[in-house]
C-alpha positions as a Python dict, from the first residue, in 0.01 Angstrom:
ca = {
    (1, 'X'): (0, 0, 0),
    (2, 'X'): (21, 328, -206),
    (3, 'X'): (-45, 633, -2),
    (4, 'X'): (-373, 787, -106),
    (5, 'X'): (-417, 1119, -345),
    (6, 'X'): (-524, 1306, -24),
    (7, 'X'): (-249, 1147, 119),
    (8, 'X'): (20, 1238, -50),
    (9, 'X'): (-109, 1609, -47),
    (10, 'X'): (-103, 1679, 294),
    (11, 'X'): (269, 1572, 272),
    (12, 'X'): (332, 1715, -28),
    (13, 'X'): (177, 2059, 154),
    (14, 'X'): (387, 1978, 492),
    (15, 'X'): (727, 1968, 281),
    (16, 'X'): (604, 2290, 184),
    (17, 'X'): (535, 2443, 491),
    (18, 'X'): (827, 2369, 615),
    (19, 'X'): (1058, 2475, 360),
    (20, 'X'): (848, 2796, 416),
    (21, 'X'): (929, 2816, 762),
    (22, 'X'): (1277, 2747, 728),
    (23, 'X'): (1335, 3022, 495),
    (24, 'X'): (1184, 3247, 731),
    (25, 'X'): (1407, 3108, 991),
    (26, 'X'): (1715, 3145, 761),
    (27, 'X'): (1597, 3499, 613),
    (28, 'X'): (1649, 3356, 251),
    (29, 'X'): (1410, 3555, 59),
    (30, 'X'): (1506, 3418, -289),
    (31, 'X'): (1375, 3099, -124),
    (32, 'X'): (1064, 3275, -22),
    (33, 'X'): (1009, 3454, -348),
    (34, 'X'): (1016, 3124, -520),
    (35, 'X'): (758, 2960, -253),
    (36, 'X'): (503, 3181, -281),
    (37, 'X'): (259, 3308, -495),
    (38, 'X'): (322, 3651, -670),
    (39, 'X'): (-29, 3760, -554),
    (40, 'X'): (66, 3602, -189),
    (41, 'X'): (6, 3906, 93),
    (42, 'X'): (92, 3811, 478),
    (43, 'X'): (-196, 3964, 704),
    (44, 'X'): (-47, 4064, 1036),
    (45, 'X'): (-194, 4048, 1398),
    (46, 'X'): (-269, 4430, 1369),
    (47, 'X'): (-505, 4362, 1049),
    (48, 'X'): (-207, 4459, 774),
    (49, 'X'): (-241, 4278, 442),
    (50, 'X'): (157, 4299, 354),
    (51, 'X'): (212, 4219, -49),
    (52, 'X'): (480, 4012, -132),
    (53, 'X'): (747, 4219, -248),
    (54, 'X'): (733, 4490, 41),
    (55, 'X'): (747, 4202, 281),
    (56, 'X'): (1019, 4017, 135),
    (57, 'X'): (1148, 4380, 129),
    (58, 'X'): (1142, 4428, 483),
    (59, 'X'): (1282, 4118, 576),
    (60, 'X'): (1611, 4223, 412),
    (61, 'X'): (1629, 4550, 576),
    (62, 'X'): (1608, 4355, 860),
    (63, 'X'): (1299, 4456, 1056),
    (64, 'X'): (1163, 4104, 1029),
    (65, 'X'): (1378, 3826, 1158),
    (66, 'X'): (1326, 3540, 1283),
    (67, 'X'): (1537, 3335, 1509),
    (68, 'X'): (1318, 3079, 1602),
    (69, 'X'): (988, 2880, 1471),
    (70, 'X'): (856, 2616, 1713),
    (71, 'X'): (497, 2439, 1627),
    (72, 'X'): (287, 2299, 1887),
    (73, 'X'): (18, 2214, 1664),
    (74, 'X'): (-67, 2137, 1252),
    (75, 'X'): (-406, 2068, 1132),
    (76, 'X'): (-443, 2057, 745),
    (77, 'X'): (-738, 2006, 541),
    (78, 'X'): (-735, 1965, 166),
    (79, 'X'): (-984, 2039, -82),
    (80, 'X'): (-883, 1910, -398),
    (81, 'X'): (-636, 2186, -555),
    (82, 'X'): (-624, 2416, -267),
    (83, 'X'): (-593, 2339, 100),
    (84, 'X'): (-542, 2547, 439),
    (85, 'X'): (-261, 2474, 680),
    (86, 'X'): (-346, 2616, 1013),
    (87, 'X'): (-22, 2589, 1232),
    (88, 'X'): (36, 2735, 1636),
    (89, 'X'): (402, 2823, 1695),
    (90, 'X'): (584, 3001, 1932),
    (91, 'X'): (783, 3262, 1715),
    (92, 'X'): (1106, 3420, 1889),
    (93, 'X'): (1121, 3693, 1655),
    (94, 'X'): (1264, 4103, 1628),
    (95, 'X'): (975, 4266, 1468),
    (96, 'X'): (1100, 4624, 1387),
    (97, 'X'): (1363, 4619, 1682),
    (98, 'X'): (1128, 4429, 1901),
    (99, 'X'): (1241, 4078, 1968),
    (100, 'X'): (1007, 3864, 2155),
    (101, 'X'): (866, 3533, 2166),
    (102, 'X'): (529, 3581, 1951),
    (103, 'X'): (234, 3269, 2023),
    (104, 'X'): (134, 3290, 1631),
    (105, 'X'): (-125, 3082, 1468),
    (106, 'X'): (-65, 3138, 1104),
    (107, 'X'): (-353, 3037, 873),
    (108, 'X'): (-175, 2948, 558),
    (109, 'X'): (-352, 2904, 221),
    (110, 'X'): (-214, 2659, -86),
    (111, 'X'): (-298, 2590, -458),
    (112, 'X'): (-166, 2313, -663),
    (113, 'X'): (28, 2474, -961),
    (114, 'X'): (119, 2166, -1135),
    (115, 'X'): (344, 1935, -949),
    (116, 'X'): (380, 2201, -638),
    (117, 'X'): (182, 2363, -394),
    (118, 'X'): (230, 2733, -403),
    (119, 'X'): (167, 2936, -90),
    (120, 'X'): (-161, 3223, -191),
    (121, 'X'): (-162, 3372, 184),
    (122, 'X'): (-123, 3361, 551),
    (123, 'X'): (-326, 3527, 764),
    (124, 'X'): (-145, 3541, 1131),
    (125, 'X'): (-350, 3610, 1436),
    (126, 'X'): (-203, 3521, 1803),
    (127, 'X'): (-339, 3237, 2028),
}
């Protein structure tokens, strides 16, 4: 039985998410750049909408990295050409010389661009 549209989208947006994550993990930003959107932004737990570039920026001056990325839970829902991964993790992370383990739940918006789901924004808050 052939998986259905909706189907293949949420797996389709989970091999995206987790090639996002990874990246993060890895602090490969040329992987980032080409995963999200040009107009992505990263809203941080203080209320910060980050663009792109200064965030991609920051990662390689070092003040974000991330050594670890654990999920405890992944609920997506899909909407045709857009969907919204919502994701809890437990982040071990040195956030401008701070390193501690961060409970994150990143709200992560997609949109279909052709045969790939591009990442628009994530909006982290903690749980």
């Amino acid at each position: 039985m052939q998986p259905t549209a909706d189907q293949s989208a949420r797996e389709e947006i989970l091999d995206a998410h987790r090639a996002y994550l990874e990246a993060m993990r890895e602090g490969d930003t040329s992987v980032l750049d080409g995963l999200l959107d040009d107009s992505f932004t990263l809203t941080h737990m203080a209320g910060y909408v980050q663009p792109k570039a200064e965030w991609l920026a920051e990662m390689r001056q070092g003040r974000f990295v991330y050594h670890t990325i654990e999920e405890k839970s992944t609920t997506i829902d899909v909407d045709g050409h857009t969907a919204r991964l919502v994701v809890r993790t437990v982040t071990d992370a040195t956030v401008y010389g701070t390193r501690w383990d961060w409970r994150l739940q990143l709200a992560t918006d997609y949109a279909r661009r052709g045969d790939t789901w591009g990442v628009l924004r994530t909006v982290a808050t903690t749980w």
